[in-house]
N, C-alpha and C positions, 0 to 999 in steps of 0.2 A: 237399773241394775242389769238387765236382758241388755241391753247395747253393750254396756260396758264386759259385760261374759263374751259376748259374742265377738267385739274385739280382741280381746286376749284369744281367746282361743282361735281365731282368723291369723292373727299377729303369732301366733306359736306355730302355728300349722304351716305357715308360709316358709317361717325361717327353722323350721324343723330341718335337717341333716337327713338324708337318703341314707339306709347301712346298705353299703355294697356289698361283702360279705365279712361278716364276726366268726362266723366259721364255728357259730354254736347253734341259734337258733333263728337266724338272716342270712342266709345264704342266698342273697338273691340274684349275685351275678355270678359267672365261676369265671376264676381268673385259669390261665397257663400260661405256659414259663417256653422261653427258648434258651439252652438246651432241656432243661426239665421242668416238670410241671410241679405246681406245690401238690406238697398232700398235707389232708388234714390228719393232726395228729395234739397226743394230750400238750397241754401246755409245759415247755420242759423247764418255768420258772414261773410259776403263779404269785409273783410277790408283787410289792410297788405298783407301778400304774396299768399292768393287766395279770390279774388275778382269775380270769374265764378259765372253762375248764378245758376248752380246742385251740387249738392256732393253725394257720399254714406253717410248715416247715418247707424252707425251696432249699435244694444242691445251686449255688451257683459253680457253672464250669468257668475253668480257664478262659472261657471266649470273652474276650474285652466287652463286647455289648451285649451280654446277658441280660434276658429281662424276664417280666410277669407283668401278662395286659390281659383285660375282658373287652370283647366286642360289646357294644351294648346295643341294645333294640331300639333305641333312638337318641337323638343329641342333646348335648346337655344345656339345661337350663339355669342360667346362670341368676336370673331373679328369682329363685329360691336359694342363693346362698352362691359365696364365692369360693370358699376355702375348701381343699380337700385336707381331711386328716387319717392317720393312718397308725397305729402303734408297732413298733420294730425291737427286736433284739438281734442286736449284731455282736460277733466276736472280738471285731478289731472297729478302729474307729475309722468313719469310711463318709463320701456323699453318696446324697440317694437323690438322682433325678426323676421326678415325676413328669410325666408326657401327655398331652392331651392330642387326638390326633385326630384326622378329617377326614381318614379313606382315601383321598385324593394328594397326598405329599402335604396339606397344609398342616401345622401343627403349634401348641407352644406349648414351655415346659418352666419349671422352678426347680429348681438346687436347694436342696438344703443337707446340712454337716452334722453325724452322729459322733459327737464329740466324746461320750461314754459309753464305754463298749459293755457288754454281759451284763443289761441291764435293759429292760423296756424303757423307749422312751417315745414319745409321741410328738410326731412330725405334723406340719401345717404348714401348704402349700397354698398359697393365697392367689386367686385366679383375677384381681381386680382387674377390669379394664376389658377381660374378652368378650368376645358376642354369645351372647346365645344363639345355636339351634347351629351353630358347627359342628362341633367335636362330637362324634360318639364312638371313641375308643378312649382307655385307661390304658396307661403304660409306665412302669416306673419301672428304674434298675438299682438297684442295691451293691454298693460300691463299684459307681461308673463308672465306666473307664478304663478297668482296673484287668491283668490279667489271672486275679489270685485268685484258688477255688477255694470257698468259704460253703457255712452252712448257717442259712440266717433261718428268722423266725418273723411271723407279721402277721397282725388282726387287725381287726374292727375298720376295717376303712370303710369310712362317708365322707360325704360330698352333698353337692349341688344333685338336685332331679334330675332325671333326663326326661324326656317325654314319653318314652317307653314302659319307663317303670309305674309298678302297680304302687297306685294309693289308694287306700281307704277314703270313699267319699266323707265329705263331712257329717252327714244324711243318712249314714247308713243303717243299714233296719237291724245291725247286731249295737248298736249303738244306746248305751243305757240311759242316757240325759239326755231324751226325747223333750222338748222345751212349747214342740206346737201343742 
């Protein structure tokens, strides 16, 4: 029965989701925006698939390559998980490129289509195939491309670890199902 715990709980902790920030109580990277930066603010549609009570809210401007990226403290680790997901309210219905990038020019990204608009809908960005211990920058744009100024909404995004970010050891001494 100890093995079999001890797998499950190895096996959960591995393929556990990093929160990058939910922008309630995980704030652990902080994104900004070119030309503006998100700000946190109340959720200005708490129904459907996010109900939290913060969101970022970003201005996107006119400039065709608008974005919102976090540097992060180290690269990402792609055997804890491949997917990025991310929860969005948009106005109009629009793509949103996600970007991973390398400091150095190298980069790769996925497309995906916010088919219904004024309503949260949650995006997932499947990263199969890259390396780990590349990327340590996040960058997505919210209707790419595009030259139209909109005013979107966006939480909860996780992903894959980086090697940067803080985990809680398995072992840790606030840890209540002490086993030894």
């Amino acid at each position: 029965i100890f093995l079999l715990l001890l797998l499950i709980t190895t096996a959960s902790f591995l393929n556990a989701q990093y929160v990058y920030n939910d922008y309630d109580a995980n704030q652990n990277e902080t994104f900004l925006g070119w030309e503006n930066n998100p700000v946190l603010v109340a959720n200005p549609d708490p129904t459907g698939l996010n109900t939290s009570a913060n969101v970022a809210e970003w201005y996107r401007t006119w400039q065709q390559y608008s974005n919102v990226w976090a540097d992060l403290s180290g690269t990402i680790d792609f055997t804890t998980g491949t997917v990025f997901t991310m929860k969005v309210w948009s106005p109009i219905a629009c793509d949103v490129l996600f970007k991973l990038e390398d400091g150095g020019g190298g980069f790769t990204e996925r497309l995906q289509t916010i088919s219904t608009p004024n309503q949260w809908v949650e995006l997932s960005f499947d990263f199969t195939g890259e390396a780990s211990g590349v990327y340590n920058k996040v960058v997505f744009f919210l209707d790419f491309a595009t030259y139209t100024e909109n005013t979107f909404w966006f939480d909860e995004i996780e992903g894959p670890h980086h090697s940067g970010s803080l985990e809680k050891p398995l072992l840790a001494a606030d840890v209540q199902d002490n086993f030894e």
